[in-house]
N, CA, C and O of each residue as an XYZ file, in Angstrom:
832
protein
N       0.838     -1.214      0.000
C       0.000      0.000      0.000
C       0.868      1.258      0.000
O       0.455      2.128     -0.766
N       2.363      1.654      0.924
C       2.902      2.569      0.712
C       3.143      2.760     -0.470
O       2.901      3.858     -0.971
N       3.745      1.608     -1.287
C       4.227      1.791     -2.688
C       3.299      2.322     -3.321
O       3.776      3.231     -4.000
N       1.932      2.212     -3.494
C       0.714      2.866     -4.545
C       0.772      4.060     -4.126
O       0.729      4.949     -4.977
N       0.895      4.459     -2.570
C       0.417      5.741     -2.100
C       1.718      7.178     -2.795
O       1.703      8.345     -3.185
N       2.634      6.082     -2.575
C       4.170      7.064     -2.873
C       3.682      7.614     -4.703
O       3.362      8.662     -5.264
N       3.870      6.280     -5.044
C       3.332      6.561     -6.191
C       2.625      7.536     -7.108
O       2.979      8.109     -8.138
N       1.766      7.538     -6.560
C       0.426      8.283     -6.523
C       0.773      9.550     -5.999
O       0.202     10.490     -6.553
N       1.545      9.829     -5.090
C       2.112     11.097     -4.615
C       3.040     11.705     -5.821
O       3.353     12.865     -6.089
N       3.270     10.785     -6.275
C       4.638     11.501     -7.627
C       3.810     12.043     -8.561
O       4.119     13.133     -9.043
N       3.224     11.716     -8.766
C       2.175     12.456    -10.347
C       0.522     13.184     -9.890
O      -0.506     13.314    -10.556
N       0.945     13.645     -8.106
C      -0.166     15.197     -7.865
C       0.369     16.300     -8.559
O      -0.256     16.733     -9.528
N       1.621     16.913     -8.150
C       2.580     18.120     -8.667
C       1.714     18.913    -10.290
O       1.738     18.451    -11.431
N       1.325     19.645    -10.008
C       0.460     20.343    -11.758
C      -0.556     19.934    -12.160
O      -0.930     20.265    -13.285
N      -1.411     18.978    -11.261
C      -2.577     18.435    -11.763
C      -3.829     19.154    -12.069
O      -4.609     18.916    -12.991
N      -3.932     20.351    -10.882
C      -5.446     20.716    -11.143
C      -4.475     22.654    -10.464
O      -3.708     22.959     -9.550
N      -4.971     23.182    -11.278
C      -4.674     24.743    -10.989
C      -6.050     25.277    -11.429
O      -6.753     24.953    -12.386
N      -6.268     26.383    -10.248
C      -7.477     27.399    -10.412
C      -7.235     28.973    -10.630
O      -6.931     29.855     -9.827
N      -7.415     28.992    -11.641
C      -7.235     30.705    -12.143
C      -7.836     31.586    -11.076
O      -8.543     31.058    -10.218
N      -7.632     32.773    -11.061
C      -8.154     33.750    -10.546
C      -8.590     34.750    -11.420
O      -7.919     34.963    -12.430
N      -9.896     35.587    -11.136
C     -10.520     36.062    -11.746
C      -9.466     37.443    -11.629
O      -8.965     37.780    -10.556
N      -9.230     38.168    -12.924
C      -8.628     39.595    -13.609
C      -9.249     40.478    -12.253
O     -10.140     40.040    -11.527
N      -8.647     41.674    -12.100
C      -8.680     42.695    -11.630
C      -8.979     43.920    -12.483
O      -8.103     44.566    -13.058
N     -10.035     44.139    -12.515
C     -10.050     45.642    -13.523
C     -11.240     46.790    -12.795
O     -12.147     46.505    -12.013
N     -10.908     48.014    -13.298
C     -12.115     49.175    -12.560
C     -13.329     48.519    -13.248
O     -13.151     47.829    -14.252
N     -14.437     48.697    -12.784
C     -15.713     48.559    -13.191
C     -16.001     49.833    -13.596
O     -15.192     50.660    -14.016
N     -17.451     49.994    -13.424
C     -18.007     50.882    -14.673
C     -18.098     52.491    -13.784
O     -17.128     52.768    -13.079
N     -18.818     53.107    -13.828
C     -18.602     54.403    -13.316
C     -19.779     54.845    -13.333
O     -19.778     56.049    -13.587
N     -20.825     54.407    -13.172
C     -22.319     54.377    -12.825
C     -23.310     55.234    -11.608
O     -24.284     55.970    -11.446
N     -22.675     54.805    -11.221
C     -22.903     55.221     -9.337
C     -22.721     56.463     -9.382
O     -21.977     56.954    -10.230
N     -23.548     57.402     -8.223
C     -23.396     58.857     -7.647
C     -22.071     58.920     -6.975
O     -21.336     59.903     -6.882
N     -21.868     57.647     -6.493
C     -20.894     57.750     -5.457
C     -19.585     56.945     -5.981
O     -18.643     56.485     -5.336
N     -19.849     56.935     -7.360
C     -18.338     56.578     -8.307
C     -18.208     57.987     -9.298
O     -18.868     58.512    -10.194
N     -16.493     58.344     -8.296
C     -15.915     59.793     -8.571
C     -15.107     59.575    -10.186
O     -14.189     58.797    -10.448
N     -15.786     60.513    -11.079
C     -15.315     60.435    -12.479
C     -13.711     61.397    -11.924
O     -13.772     62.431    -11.259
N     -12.592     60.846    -12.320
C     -11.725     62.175    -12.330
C     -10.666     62.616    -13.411
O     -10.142     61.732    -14.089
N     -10.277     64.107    -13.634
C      -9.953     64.331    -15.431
C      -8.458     65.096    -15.004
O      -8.351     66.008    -14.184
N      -7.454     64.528    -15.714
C      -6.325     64.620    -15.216
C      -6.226     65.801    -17.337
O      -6.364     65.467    -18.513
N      -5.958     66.958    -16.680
C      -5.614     68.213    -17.614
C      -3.906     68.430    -17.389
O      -3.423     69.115    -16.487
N      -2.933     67.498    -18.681
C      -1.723     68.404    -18.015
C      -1.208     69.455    -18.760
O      -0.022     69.625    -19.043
N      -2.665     70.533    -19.230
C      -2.082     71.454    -20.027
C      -0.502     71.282    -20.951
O      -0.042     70.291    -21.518
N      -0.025     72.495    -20.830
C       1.518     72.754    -21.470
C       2.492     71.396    -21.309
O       3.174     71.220    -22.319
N       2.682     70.499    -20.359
C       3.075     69.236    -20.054
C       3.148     68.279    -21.153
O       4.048     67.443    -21.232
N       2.095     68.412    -22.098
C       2.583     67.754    -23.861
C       1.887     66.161    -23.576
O       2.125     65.161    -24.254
N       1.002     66.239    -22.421
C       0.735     64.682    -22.728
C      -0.965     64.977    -22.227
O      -1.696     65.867    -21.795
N      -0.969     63.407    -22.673
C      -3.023     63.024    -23.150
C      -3.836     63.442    -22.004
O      -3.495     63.294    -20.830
N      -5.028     64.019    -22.443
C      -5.648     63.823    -20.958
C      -6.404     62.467    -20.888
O      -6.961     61.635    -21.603
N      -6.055     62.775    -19.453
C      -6.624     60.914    -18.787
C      -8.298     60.747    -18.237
O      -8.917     61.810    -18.280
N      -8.613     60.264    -18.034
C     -10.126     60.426    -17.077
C      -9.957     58.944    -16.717
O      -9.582     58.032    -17.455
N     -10.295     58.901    -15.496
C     -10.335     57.847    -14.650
C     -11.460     57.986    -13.716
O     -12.000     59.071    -13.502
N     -11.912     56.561    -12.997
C     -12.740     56.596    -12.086
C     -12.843     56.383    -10.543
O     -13.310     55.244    -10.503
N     -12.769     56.580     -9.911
C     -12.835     55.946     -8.795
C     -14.132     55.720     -7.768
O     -15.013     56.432     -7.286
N     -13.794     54.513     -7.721
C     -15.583     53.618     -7.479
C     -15.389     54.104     -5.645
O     -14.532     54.459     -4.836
N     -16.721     53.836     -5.753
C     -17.148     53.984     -4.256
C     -16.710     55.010     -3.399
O     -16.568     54.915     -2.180
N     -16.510     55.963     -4.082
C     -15.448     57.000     -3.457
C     -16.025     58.203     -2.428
O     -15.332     58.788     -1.595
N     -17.350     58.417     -2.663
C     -17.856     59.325     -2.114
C     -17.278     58.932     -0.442
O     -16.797     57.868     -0.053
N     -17.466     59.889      0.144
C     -16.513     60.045      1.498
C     -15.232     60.335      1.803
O     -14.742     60.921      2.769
N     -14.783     59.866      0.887
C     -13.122     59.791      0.892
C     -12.663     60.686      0.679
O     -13.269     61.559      0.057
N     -11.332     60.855      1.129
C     -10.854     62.353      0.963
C     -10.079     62.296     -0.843
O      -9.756     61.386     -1.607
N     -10.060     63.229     -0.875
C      -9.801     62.922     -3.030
C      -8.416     62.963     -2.843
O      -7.904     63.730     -3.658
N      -7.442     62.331     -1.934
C      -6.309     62.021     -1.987
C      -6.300     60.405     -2.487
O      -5.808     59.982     -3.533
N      -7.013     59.594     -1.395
C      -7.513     58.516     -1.330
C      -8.615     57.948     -2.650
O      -8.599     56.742     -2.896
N      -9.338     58.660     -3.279
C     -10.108     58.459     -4.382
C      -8.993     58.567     -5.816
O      -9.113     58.124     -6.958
N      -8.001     59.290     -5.211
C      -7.376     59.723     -6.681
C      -6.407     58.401     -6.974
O      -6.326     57.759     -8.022
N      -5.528     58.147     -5.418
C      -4.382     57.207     -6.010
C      -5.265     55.859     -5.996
O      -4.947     54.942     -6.753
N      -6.404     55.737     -5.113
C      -7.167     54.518     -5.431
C      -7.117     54.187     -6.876
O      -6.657     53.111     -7.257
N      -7.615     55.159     -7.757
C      -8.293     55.253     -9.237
C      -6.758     55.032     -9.567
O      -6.932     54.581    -10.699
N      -5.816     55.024     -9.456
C      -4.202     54.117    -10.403
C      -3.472     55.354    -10.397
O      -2.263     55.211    -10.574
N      -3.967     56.773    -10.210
C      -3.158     57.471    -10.260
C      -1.729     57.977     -9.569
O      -2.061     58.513     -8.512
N      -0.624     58.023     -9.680
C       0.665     58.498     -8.921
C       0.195     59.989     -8.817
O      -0.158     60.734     -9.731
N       0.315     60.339     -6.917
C       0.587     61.652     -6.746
C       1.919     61.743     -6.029
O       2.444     60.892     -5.311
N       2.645     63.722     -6.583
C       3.846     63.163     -5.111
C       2.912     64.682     -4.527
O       1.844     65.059     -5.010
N       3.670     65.359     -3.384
C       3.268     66.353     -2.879
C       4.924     66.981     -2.807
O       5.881     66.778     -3.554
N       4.791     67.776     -1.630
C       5.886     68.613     -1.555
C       6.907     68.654     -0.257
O       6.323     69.036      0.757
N       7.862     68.444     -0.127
C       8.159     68.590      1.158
C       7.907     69.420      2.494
O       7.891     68.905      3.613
N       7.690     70.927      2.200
C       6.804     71.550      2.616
C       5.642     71.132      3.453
O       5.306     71.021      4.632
N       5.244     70.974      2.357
C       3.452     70.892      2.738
C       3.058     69.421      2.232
O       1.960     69.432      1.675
N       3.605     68.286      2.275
C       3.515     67.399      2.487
C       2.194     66.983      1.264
O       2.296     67.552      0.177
N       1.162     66.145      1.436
C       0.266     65.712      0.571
C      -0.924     66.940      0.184
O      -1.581     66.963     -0.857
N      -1.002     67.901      1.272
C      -1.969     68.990      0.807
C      -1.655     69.332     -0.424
O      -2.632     69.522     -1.148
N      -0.344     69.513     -1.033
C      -0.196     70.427     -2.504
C       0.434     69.114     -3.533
O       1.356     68.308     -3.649
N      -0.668     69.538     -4.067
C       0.246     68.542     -5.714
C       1.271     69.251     -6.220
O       1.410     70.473     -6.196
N       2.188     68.202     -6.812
C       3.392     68.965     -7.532
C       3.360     68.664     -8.256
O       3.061     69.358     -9.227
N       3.867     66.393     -8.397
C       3.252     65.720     -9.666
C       2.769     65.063     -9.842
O       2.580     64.361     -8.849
N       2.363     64.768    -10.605
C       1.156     63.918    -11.310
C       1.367     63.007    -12.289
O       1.458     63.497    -13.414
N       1.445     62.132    -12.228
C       2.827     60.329    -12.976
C       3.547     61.236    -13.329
O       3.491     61.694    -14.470
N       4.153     61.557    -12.651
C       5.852     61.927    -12.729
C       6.061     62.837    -13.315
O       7.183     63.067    -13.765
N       4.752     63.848    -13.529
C       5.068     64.864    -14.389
C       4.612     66.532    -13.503
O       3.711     66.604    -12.668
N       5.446     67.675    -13.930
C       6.908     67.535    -14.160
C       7.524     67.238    -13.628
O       7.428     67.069    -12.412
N       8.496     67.029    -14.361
C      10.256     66.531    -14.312
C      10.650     67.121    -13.060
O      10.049     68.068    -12.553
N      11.719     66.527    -12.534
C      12.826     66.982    -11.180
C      13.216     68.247    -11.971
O      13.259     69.308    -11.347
N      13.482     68.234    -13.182
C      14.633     69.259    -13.973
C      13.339     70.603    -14.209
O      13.872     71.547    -14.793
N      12.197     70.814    -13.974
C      11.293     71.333    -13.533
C      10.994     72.013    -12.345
O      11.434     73.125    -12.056
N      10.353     71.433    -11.762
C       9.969     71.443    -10.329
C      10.698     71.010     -9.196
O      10.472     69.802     -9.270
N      11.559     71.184     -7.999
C      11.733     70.470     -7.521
C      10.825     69.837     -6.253
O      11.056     68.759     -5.704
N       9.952     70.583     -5.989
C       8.714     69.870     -5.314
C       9.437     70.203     -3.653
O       9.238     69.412     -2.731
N      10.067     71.155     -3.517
C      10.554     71.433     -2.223
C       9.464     71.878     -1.295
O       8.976     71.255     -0.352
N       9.103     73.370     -1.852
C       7.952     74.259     -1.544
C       6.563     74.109     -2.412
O       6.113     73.168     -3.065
N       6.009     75.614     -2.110
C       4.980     75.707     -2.916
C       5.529     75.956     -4.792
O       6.422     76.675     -5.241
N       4.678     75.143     -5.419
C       4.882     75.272     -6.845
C       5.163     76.844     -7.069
O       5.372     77.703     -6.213
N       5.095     76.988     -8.713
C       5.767     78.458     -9.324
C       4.333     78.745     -9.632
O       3.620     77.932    -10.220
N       3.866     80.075     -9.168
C       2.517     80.299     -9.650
C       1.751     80.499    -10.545
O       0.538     80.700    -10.620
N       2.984     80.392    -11.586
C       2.267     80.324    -13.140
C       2.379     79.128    -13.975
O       2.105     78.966    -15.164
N       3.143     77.801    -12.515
C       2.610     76.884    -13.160
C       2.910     75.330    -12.414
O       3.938     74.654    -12.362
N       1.488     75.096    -11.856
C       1.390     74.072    -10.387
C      -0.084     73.535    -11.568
O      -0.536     73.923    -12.645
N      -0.388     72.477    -10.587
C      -1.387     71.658    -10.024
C      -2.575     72.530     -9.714
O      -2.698     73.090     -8.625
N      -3.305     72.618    -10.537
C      -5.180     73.202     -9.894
C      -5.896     71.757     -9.495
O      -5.846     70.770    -10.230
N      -6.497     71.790     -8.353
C      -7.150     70.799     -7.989
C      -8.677     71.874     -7.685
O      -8.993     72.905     -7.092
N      -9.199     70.934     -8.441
C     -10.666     71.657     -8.616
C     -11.901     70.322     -8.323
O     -11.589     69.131     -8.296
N     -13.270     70.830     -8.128
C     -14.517     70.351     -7.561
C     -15.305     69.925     -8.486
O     -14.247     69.925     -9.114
N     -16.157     69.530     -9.270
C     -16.813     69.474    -10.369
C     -18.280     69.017     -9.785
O     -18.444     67.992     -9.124
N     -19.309     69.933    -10.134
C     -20.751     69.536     -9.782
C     -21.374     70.725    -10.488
O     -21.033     71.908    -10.485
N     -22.657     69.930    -11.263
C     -23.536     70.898    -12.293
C     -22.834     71.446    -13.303
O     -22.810     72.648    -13.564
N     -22.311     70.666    -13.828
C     -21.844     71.498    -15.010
C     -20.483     72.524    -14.970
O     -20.000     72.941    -16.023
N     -20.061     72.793    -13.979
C     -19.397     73.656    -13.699
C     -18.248     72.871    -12.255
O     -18.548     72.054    -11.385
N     -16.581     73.752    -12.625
C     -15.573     73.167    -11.968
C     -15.126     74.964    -10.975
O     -15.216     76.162    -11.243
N     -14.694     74.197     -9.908
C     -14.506     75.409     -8.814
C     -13.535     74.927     -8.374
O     -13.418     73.703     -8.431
N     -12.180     75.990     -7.597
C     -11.272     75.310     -7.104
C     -11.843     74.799     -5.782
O     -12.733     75.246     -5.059
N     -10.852     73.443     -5.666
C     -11.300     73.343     -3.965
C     -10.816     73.554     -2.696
O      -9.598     73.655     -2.552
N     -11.536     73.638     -1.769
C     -11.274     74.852     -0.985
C     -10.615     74.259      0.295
O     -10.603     74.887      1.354
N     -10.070     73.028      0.151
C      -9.142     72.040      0.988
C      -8.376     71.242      0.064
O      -8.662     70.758     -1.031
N      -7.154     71.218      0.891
C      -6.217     70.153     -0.125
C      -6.879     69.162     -0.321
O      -8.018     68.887      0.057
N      -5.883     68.383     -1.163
C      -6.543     67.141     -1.933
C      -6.330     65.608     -0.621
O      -6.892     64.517     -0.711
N      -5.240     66.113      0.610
C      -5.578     65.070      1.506
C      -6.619     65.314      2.842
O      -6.695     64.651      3.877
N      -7.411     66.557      2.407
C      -8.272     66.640      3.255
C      -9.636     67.062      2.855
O     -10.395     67.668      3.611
N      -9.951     66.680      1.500
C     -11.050     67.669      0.804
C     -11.698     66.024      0.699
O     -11.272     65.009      0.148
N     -12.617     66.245      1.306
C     -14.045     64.838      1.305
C     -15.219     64.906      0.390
O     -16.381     65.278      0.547
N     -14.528     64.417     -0.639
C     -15.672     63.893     -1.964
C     -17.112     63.344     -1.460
O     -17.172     62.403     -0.668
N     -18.209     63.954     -1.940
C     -19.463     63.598     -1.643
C     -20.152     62.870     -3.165
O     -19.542     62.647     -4.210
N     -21.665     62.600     -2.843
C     -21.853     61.852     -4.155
C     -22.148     62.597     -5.270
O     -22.904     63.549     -5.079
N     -21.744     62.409     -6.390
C     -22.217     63.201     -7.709
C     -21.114     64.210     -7.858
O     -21.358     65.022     -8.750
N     -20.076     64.374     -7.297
C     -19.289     64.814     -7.544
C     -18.167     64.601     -8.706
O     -18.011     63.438     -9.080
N     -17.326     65.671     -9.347
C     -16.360     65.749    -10.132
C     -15.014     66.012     -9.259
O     -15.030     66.814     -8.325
N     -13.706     65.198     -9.668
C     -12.320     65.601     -9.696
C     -11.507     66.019    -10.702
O     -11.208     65.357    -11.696
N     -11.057     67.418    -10.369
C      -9.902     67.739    -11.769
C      -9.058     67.714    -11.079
O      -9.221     67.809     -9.863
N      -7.628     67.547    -11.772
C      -5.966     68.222    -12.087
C      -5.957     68.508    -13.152
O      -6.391     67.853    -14.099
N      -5.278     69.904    -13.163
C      -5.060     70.792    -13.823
C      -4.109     71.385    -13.959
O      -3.924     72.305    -13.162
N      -3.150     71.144    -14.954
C      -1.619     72.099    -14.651
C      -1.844     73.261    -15.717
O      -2.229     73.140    -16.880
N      -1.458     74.580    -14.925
C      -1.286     75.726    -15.574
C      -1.116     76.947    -14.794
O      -0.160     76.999    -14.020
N      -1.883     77.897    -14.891
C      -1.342     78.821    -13.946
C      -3.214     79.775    -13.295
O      -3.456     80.955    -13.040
N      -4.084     78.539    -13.265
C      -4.770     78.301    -12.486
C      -5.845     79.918    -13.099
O      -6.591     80.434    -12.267
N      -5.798     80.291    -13.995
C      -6.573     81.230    -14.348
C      -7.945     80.777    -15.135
O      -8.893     81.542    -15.314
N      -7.907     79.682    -15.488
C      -8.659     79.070    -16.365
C      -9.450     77.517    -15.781
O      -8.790     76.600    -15.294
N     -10.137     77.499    -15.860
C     -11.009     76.330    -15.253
C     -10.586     75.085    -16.286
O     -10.275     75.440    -17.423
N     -10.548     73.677    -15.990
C     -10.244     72.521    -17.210
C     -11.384     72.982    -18.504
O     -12.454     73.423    -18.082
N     -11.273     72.932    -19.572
C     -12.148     73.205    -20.704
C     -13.002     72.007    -20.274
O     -14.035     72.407    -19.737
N     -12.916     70.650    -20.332
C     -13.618     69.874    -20.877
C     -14.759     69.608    -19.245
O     -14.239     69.318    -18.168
N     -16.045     69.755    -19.385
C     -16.940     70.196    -18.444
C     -17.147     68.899    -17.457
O     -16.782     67.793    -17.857
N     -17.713     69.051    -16.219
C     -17.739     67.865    -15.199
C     -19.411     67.320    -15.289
O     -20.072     67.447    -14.258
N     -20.175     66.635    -16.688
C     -21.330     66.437    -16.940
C     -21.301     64.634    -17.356
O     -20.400     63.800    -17.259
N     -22.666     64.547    -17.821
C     -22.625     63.199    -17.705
C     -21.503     62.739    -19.203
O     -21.107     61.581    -19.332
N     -21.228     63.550    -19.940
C     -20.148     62.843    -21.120
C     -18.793     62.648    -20.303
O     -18.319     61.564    -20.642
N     -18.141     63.157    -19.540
C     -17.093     63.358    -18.889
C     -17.454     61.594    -17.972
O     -16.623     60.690    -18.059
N     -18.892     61.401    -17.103
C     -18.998     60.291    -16.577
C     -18.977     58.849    -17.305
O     -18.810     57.779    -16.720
N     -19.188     59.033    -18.760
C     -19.219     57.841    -20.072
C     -17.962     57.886    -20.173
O     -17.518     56.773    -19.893
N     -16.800     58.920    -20.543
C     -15.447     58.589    -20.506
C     -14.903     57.501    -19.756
O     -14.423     56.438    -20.150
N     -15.117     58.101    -18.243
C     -14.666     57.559    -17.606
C     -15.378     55.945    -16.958
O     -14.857     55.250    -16.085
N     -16.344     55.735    -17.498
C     -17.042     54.752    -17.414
C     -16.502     53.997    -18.640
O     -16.894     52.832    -18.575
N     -15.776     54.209    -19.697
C     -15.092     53.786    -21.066
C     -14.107     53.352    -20.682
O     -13.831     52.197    -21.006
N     -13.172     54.129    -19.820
C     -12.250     54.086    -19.279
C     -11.984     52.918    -18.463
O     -10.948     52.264    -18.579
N     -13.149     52.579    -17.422
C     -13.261     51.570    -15.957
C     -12.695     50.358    -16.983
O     -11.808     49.936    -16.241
N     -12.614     49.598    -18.065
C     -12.038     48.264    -18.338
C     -10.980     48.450    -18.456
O     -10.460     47.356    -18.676
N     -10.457     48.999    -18.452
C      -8.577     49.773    -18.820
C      -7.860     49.541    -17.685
O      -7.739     50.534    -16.968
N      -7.255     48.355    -17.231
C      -6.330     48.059    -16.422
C      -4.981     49.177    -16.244
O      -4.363     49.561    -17.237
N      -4.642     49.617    -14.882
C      -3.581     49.882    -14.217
C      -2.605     49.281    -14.202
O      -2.727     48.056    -14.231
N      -1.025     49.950    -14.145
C      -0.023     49.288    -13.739
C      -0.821     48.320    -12.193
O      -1.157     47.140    -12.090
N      -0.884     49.521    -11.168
C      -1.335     48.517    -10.185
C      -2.476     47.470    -10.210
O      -2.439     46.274     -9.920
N      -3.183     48.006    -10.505
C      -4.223     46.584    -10.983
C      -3.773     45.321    -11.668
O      -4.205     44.196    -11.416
N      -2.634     45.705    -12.781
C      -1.911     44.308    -13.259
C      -0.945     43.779    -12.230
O      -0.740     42.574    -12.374
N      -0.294     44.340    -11.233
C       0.472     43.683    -10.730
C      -0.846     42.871     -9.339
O      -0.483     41.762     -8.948
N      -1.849     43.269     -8.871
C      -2.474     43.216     -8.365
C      -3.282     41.748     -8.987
O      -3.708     40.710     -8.481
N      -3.213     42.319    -10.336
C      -4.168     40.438    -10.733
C      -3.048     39.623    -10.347
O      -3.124     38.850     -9.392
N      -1.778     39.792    -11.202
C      -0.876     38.348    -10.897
C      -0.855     38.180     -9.538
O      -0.862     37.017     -9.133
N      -0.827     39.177     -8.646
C      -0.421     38.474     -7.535
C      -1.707     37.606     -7.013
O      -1.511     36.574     -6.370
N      -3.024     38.060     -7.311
C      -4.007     37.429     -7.124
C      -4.427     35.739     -7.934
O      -5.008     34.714     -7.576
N      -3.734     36.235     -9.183
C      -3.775     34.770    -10.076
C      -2.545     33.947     -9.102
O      -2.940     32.995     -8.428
N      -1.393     34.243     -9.056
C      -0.616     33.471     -8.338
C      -0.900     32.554     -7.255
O      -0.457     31.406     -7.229
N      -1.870     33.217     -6.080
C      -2.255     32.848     -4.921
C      -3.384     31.670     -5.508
O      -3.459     30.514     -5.091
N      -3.965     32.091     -6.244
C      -4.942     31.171     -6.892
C      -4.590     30.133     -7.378
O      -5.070     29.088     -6.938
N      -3.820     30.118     -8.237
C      -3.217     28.739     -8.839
C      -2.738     27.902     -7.751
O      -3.193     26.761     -7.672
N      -1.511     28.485     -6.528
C      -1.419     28.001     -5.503
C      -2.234     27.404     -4.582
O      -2.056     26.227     -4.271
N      -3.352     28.254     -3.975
C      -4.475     27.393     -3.340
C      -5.192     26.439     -4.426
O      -5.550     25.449     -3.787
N      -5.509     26.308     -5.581
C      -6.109     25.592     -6.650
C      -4.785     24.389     -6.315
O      -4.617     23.792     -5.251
N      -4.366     24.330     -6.950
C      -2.849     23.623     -6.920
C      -3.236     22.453     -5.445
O      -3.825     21.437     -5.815
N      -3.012     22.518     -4.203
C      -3.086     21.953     -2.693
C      -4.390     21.577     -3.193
O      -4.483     20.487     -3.756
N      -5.424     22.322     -3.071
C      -6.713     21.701     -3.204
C      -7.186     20.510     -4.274
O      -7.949     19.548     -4.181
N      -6.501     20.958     -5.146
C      -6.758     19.926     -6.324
C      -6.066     18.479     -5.650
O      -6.567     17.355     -5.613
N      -4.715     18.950     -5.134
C      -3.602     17.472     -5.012
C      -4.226     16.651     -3.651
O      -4.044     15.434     -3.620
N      -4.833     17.189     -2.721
C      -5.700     16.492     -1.992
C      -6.928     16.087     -2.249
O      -7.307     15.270     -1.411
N      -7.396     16.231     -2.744
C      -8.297     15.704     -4.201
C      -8.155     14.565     -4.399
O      -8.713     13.612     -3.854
N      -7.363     14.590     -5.230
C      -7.023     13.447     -5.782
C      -5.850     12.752     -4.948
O      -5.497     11.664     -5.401
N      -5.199     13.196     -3.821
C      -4.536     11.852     -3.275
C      -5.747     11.268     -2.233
O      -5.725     10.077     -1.921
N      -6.896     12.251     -1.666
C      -8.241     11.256     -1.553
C      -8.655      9.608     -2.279
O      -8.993      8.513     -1.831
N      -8.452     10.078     -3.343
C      -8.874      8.960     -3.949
C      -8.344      8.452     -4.561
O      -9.204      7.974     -5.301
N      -7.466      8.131     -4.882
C      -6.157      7.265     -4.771
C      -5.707      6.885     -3.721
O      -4.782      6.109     -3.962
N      -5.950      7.086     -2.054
C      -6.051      6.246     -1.108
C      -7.509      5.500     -1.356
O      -7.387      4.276     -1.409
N      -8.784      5.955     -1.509
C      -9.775      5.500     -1.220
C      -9.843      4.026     -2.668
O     -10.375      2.955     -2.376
N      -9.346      4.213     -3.851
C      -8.720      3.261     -4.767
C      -8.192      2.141     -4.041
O      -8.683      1.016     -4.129
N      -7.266      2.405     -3.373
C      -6.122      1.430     -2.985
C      -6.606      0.613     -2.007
O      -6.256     -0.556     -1.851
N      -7.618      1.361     -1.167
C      -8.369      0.587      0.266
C      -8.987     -0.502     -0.659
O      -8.558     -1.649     -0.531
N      -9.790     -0.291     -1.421
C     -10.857     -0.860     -2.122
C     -10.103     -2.062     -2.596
O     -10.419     -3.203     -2.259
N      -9.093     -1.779     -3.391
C      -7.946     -2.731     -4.101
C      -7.657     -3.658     -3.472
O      -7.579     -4.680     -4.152
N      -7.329     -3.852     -1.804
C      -6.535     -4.352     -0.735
C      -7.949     -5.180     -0.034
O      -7.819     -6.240      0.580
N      -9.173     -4.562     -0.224
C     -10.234     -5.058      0.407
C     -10.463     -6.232     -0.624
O     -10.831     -7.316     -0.170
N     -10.281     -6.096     -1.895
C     -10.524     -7.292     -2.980
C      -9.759     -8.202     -2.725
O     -10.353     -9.232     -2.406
N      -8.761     -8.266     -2.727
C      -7.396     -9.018     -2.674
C      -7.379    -10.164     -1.618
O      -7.003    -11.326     -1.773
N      -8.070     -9.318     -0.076
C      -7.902     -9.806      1.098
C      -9.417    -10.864      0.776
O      -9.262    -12.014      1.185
N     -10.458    -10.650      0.274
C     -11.677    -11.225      0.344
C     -11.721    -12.476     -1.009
O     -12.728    -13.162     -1.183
């Protein structure tokens, strides 16, 4: 009987693996899923719109890097003031010591009805409610984002919700990983179940 069991132990290893289900934003539906529109003006790159689900409450520090975005702040003033925004600008720019150059920082603005207002607490202490809009905005803060905080801005970013993150991809593998792993044990006790329960049966014939 050891010999079948050993046996039988040699060829569990890769038998049965269980995927794990992808990681991606969902849709952007909800009052209380924050659409947010990343403007990097003069900066030379795309604007983004992203979502962040369930967000109402949260302070739009927490809604923003939730939604995949990189913020840094300033040494100064720590997370209250944006400087950059995925890495933009450059060190050879900004150095993010103090307060930005005033003709050309980070606007963090409010979005509700149609219309964007700056907001009137930093971004690690300003508490997103439902139906609300988030901008960033780089420029020199004279000008509101052009593109308006209405329901087309919420379809973007509801376009947007299947569009996997750096963090979200590293976030599935590590989730597929764990999965295959628990799949993996579960499966191999499985089946060395019954391949003992085989062998009893086998030994019960033999003996009778």
């Amino acid at each position: 009987m050891k010999r079948l069991l050993a046996a039988a132990a040699l060829g569990l290893p890769g038998l049965v693996a269980v995927a794990a289900p992808a990681s991606a934003h969902g849709e952007c539906e909800d009052p209380a899923d924050i659409p947010i529109l990343v403007d990097y003006g003069a900066l030379e790159a795309e604007q983004q719109v992203v979502c962040a689900q369930d967000a109402a409450q949260m302070t739009a520090l927490a809604a923003i890097t939730g939604a995949g975005l990189e913020l840094e702040g300033t040494t100064e003033y720590g997370d209250s003031v944006v400087c950059r925004v995925e890495g933009r600008p450059g060190a050879d720019v900004e150095s993010c010591d103090s307060m930005p150059a005033g003709d050309s920082f980070w606007g963090f603005y409010i979005g509700s009805d149609g219309a964007w207002e700056f907001a009137q607490q930093g971004v690690d202490q300003q508490i997103l409610a439902e139906g609300d809009f988030v901008a960033l905005a780089y420029g020199d803060g004279t000008a509101a984002p052009a593109t308006a905080p209405d329901e087309e801005l919420r379809q973007q970013a509801q376009e947007a919700g299947g569009e996997s993150t750096p963090a979200d991809d590293a976030a599935a593998e590590d989730a597929e990983d764990e999965g295959s792993n628990t799949g993996l044990i579960a499966g191999s006790i499985v089946v060395l179940l019954v391949v003992v329960a085989a062998v009893v049966i086998v030994l019960r014939r033999r003996r009778a």
